[in-house]
N, C-alpha and C positions, 0 to 999 in steps of 0.2 A: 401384310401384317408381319412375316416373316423380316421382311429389309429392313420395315421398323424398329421388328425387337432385336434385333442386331445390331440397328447404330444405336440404340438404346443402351447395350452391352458394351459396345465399344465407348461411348463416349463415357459409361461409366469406369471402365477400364482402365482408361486413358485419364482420368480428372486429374487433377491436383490435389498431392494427398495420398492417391489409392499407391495402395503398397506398404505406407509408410505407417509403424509402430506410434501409436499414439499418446502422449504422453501427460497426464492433466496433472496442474500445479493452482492451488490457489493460494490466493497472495492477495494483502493489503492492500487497497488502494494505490495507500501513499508510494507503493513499488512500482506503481505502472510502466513509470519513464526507465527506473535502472535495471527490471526484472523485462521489459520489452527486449532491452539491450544483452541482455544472460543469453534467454532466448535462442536471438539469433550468433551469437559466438556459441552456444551448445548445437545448434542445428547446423551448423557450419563443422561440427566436430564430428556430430551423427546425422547423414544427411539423408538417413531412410526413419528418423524420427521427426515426427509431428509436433512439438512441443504447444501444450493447447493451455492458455493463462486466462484463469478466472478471476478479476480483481473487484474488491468487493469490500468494505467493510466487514473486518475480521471478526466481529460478532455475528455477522450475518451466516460469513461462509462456516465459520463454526456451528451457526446451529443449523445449516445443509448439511455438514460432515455427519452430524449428529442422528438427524433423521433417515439415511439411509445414501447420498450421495457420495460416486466413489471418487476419490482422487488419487493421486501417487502420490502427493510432495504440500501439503499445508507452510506458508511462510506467515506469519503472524502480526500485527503492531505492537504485539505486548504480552507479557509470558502470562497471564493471568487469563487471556483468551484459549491462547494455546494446552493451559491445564485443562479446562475443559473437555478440549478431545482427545485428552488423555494420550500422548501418539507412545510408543515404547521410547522413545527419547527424542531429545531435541535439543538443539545447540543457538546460541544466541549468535548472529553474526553481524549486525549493524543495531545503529544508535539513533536519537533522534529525539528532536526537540522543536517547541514550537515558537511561531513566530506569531506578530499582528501584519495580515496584508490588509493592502489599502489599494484603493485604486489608483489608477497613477497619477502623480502631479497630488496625491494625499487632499483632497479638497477640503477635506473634514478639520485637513490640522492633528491627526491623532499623532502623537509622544510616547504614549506607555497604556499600561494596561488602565489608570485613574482614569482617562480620555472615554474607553470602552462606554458607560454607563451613559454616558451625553450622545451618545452618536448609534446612529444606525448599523446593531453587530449581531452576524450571524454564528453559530459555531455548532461543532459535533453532538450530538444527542449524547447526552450520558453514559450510555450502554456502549458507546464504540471506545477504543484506547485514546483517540484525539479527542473526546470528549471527557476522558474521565483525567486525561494530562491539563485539560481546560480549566475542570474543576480545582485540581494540584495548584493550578499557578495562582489562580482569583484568589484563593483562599492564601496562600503564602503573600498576597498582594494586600489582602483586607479588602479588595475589592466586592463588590453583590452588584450583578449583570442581569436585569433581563432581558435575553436577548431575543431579536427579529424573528429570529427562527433556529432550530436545533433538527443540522441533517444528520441523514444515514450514513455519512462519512465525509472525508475530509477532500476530496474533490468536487464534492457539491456546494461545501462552503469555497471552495477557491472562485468557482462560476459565477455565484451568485456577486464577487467583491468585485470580479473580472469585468462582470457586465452592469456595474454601477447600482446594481438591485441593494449592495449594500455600503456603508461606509469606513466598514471593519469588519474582518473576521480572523479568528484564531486558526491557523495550519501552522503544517511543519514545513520546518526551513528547509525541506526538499522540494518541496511543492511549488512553491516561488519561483526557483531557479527557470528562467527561460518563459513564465509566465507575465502576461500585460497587468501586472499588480506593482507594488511597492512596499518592500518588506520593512515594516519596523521591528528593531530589538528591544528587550527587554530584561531587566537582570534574571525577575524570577522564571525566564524560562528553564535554568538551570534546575531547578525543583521537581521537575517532572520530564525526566530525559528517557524516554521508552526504547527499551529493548526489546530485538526482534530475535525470537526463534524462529528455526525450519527445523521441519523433518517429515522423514520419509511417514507414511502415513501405514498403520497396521496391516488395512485390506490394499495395500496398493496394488494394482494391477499388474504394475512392471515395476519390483524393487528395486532390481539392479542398476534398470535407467535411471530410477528416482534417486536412488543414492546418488552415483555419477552426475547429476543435475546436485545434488546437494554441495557436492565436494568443488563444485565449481562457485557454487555460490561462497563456499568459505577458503578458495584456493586463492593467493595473491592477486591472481586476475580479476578473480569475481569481486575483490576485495576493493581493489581499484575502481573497477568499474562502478560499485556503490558506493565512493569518495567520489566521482567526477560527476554523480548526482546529489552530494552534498550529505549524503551520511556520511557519522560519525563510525568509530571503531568497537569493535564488542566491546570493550576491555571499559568504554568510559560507561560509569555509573554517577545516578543522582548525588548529590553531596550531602 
């Protein structure tokens, strides 16, 4: 019993992980791909921090923050999520807008958003930012969609176009990138270009880290790095 609880000890000792300062950040969805990429360029800077990424439908992790879950670092789809959990401040640092995917080779034929209402389209549930940017454009289009189905966020509709479940759906033009879809553009996606705040979060565990994870998200580098997944710049706003 003794030898047991010993490699018991050691082996938890020894894991991967142990030692290392923890660090949780929740984030968008739509950030998986250039918030994975942060990530590892900030764990590579502090190599005794864990950096641990929740992504989720910013409605969702909002109403987590809300009921009592702790994080250091909230990244948002859209400042109107973000007020809700009230953080002591926050800064916008990436942009974004959405696109129509299709499957590849487009078999449906879709052009524009008029296309939408004939063809098999799935898109965000109201409540999330990709869904209420959805509403933004239909409505700037004169378009009335009913669609297939309305997910929890906007990686769920990429899966469903990906794997032919559907024949359209609305994401943003980062989601696409490097995805088995086929993005069509649209003028009115200009009408509903979503700004993303971060901030350090009130109860954060580790402020300091969290900040330094912020400053990186808004330092040239981090800046780049959410251009080469195809966000836009703070500074661009809806017209």
């Amino acid at each position: 019993m003794r030898w047991a609880l010993g490699v018991l000890l050691l082996v938890t000792a020894c894991s991967p992980g142990s030692g290392r300062t923890v660090v949780t950040v929740f984030a968008a969805a739509s950030l998986t791909e250039s918030f994975t990429a942060l990530e590892k360029t900030f764990e590579s800077i502090h190599p005794d921090v864990d950096l641990r990424m929740n992504f989720a439908a910013s409605s969702a992790l909002a109403q987590q923050l809300r009921t009592g879950a702790l994080a250091d670092v909230f990244a948002s789809a859209d400042e109107a999520t973000m007020a809700k959990v009230a953080p002591p401040s926050s800064r916008v640092f990436a942009t974004n807008r959405l696109t129509i995917a299709v499957p590849s080779g487009n078999p449906a034929q879709v052009t524009g958003l008029a296309d939408l209402p004939r063809v098999v389209t799935v898109v965000c549930a109201p409540q999330v930012p990709c869904g209420a940017a959805t509403t933004t454009v239909l409505t700037a289009a004169g378009v009335t969609l009913r669609p297939a189905s309305e997910e929890q966020d906007v990686k769920a509709v990429l899966t469903k176009v990906a794997a032919d479940e559907a024949d359209a759906g609305l994401v943003y033009v980062t989601d696409v990138r490097g995805a088995a879809v086929t993005a069509i553009d649209f003028p009115e996606s200009t009408k509903a270009i979503n700004r993303y705040p971060i901030a350090v979060l009130a109860d954060a565990p580790h402020p300091t880290l969290a900040r330094e994870f912020v400053d990186l998200v808004l330092s040239p580098e981090g800046q780049a790095i959410l251009a080469d997944h195809g966000f836009g710049p703070p500074t661009q706003a809806t017209p």
